[in-house]
N, C-alpha and C positions, 0 to 999 in steps of 0.2 A: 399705844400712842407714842410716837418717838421723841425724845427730850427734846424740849426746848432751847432755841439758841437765843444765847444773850449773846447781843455786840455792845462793845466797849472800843473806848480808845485810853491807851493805859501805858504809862513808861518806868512803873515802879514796881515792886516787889507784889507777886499774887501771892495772895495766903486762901487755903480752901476756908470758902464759907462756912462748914458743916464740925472741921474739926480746929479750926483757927490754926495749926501748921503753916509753915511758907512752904510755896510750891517746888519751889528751887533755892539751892544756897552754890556755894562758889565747887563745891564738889558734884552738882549737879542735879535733876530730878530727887523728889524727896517720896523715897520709894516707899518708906516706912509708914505713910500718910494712908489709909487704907480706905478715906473716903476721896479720895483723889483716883480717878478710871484712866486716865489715858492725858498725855501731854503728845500734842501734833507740832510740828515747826513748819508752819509754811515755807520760808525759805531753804530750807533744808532740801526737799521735801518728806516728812517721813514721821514715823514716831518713834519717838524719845524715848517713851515708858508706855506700858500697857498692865496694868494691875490683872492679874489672877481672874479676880470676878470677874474681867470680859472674855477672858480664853475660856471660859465655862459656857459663852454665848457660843462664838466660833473660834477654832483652834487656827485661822487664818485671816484673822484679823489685821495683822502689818500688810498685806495687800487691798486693804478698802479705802475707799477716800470718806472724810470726814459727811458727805450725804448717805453714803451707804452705812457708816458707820451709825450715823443718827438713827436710820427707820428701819436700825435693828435691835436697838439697844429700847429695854421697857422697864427702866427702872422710877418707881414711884418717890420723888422729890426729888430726882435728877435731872440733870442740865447741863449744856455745852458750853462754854465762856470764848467766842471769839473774841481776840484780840488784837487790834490793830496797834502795832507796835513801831508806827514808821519804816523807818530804812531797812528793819529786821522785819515785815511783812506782817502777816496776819497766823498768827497761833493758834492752836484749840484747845482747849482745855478740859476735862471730862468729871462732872464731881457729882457723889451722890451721897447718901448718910447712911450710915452703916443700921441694918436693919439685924437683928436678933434672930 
């Protein structure tokens, strides 16, 4: 089943739900974050960061757009966090909890 998307509208700091990290700090993407999958820019267009565990899905994952990205991704308590961010567009954000 492919994660679920939550939409928000949100202009402050995201911290991942699973490991209370923030998502970004002023150096960028918090790569370190290991329940954190994927950060998309819509304005951009592109992503940002791609975590490890989904290049073990597909090894060409920077070419898919965030629906193809969704109904291929089957990670259990995982979820997409769209984000409307105003002038800076709508973001995606990729998080899931680190399983053993």
């Amino acid at each position: 089943m492919p994660l679920p998307i939550v939409k928000i509208h949100f202009l402050d700091k995201l911290y991942s739900p699973f490991s209370g990290l923030p998502v970004e700090s002023d150096d960028g993407v918090n790569e370190n974050d290991k329940t954190l999958l994927f950060v998309y820019y819509g304005d951009f267009p592109g992503f940002a960061y791609i975590n490890e565990r989904l290049t073990e899905v597909s090894g060409d994952i920077e070419n898919l757009d965030i629906e193809s990205l969704n109904q291929m991704l089957t990670i259990d308590g995982g979820f997409i966090l769209e984000v409307d961010t105003d002038w800076n567009g709508i973001n995606y954000y990729g998080f899931a909890p680190i399983t053993d």
